[in-house]
N, C-alpha and C positions, 0 to 999 in steps of 0.2 A: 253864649254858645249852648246849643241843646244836647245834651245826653243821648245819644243813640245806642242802638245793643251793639255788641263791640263784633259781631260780624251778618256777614247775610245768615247763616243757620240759625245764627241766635235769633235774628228778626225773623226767619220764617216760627219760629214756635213762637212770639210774641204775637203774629200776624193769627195764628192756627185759633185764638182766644178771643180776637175781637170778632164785632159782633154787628159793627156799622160798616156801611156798604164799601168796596177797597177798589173793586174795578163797575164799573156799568159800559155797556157798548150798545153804540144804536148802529144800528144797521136800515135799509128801506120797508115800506109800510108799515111803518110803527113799531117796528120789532128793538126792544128793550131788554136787556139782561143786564143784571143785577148781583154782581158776589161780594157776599161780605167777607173779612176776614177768612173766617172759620171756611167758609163755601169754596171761597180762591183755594184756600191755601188745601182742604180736601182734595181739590182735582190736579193740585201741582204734586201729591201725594203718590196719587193715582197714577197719574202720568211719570212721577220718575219709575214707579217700580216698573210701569208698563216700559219704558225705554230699556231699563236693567235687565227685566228680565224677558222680553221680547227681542232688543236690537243687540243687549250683550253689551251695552255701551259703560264705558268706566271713566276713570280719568285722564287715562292717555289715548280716547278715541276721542274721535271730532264727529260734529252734528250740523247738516248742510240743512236751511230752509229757505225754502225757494220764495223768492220776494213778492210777501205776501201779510198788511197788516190787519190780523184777524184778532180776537179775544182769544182763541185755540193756541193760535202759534204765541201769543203773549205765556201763556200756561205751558208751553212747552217749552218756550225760552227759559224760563223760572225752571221750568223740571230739570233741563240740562244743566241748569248753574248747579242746582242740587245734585245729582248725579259726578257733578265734578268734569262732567264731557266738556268738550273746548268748539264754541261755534267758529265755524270752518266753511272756507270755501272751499268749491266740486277739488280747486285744485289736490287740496291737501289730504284728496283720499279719507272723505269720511266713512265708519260704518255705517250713518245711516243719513237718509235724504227726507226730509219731511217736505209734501208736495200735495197741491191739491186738484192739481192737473195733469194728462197723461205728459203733454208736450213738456211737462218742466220736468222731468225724468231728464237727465244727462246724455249728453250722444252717445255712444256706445264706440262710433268711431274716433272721436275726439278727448273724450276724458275715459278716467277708471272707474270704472260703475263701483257704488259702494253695496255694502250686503243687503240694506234692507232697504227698503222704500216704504214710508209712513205715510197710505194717504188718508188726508184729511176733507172730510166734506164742509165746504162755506157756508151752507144754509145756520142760521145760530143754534139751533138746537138738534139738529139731525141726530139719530140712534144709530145711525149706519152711513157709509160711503153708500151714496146715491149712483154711483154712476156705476161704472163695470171697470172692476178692478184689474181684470185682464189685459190691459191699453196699459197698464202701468209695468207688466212682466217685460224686462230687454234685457237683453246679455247675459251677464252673467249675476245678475239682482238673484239672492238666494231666494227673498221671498218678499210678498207684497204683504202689508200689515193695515187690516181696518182702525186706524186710531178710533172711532168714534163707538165702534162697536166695541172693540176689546177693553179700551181703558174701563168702562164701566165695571167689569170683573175685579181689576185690581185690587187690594187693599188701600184704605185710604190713612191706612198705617206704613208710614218709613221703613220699610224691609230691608234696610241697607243703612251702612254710615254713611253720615253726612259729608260731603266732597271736604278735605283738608283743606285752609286756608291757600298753601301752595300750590291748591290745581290750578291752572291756567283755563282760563276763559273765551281767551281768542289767539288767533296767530300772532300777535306783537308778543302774545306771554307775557301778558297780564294776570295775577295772581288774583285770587279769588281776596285776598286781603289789600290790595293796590284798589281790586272794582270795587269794594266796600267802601274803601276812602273816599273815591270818587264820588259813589252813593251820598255818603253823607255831607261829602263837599256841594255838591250839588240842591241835595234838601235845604241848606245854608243860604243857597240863593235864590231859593222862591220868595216871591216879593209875600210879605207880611199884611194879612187878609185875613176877615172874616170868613169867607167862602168855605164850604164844606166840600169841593170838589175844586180840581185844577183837570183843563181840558189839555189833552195833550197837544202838543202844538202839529202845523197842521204837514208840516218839511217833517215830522216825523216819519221813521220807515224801516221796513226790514229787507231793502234792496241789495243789501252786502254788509259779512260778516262786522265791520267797523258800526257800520249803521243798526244795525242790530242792537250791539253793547251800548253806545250812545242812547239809543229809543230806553232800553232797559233799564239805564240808570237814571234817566228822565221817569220814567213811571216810578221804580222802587222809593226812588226821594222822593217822590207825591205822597205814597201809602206811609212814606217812614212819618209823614209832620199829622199821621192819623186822616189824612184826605182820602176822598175814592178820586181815579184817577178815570176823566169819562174820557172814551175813544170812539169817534164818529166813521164809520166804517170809509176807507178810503174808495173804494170800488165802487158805492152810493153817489160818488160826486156829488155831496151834503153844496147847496147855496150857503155863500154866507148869513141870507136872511133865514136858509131853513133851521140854519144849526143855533142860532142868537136863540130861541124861544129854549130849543133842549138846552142851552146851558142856564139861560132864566131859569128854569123847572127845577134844574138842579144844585142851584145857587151854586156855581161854577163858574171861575176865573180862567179867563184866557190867558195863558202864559207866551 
């Protein structure tokens, strides 16, 4: 049985040190990104303080992301475990909504709009929300947030404690030390390999708050056995023959 750090905070400063690649994402025409340890775990930095101190978010708020599997919303998932916020569906009245389209904004007649709205632009490296952030203003949203733009500002120093083992993670109220176990339950049963990478599989997803925590514990157990975890942009509709070569490249196992 392998030793693991005995929580996610411990692992994220374990994570903050290494030095070989932890996540890569391919996306269409050749478009490759690359984070090591230290890289990831700087913009999941970035990103909690930018949720703390732009959305106000803590750990009895909830964090709604509209179904969408990007390397962005991967690092923002990780920021909110950080933060101690709980992923949350529209139901449950989050403060904030991370989105990368106007239409995935909540109906305004059907649900309770929450305070902020995070959008996020798809292109892999964009400096800024491409599109016009005005489409995203409805109801009563106090304010719309450039993630792409603003995280950059942030410190890529923890400005805040670390979420306590007790905060919940999602609506069942699952404890940040229950989603560790898992974590580590989970790394236990990747099959035993050379591979320097495990591809995430492909029913992976961030369609609803359940599927979320499942994708997330599938990744964290990749990065815990020291793998990078490659994630083949779902939106690309990768061929089975296109994606065999990227995992060739990467000596990466299909899980």
């Amino acid at each position: 049985m392998s030793t693991y750090p005995a929580s996610f905070a411990s692992f994220c400063t374990s994570l903050a040190a290494r030095q070989s690649p932890a996540l890569i994402w391919y996306s269409r025409y050749g478009e490759r990104i690359e984070l090591s340890g230290r890289v990831l775990m700087n913009w999941v930095e970035k990103s909690t303080n930018f949720l703390v101190s732009q959305t106000e978010v803590n750990d009895e708020e909830g964090v709604y992301f509209a179904p969408v599997l990007h390397w962005r919303s991967v690092v923002l998932a990780l920021s909110s475990l950080r933060a101690g916020a709980q992923i949350s569906s529209i139901d449950n009245e989050p403060v904030a909504v991370i989105v990368y389209e106007p239409d995935q904004i909540p109906d305004p007649q059907l649900d309770a709009l929450p305070a902020y709205a995070v959008a996020v632009d798809r292109s892999p490296l964009a400096m800024r929300f491409m599109g016009h952030l005005e489409l995203f203003e409805q109801g009563s949203i106090e304010e719309v947030l450039d993630y792409c733009a603003l995280v950059r500002s942030e410190s890529d120093v923890l400005m805040s404690v670390p979420a306590p083992v007790s905060a919940r993670v999602d609506e069942e109220e699952t404890t940040q030390e229950v989603f560790w176990s898992r974590v580590c339950a989970r790394a236990n049963e990747l099959p035993a390999s050379e591979a320097l990478a495990y591809a995430l599989p492909a029913e992976a997803s961030f369609d609803t708050p359940a599927e979320i925590v499942k994708c997330m514990e599938t990744i964290l157990a990749i990065m815990l056995t020291s793998r990078a975890v490659v994630i083949c942009d779902p939106a690309a509709n990768f061929s089975p023959s296109e994606i065999e070569p990227l995992l060739t490249a990467e000596q990466a196992l299909v899980l």
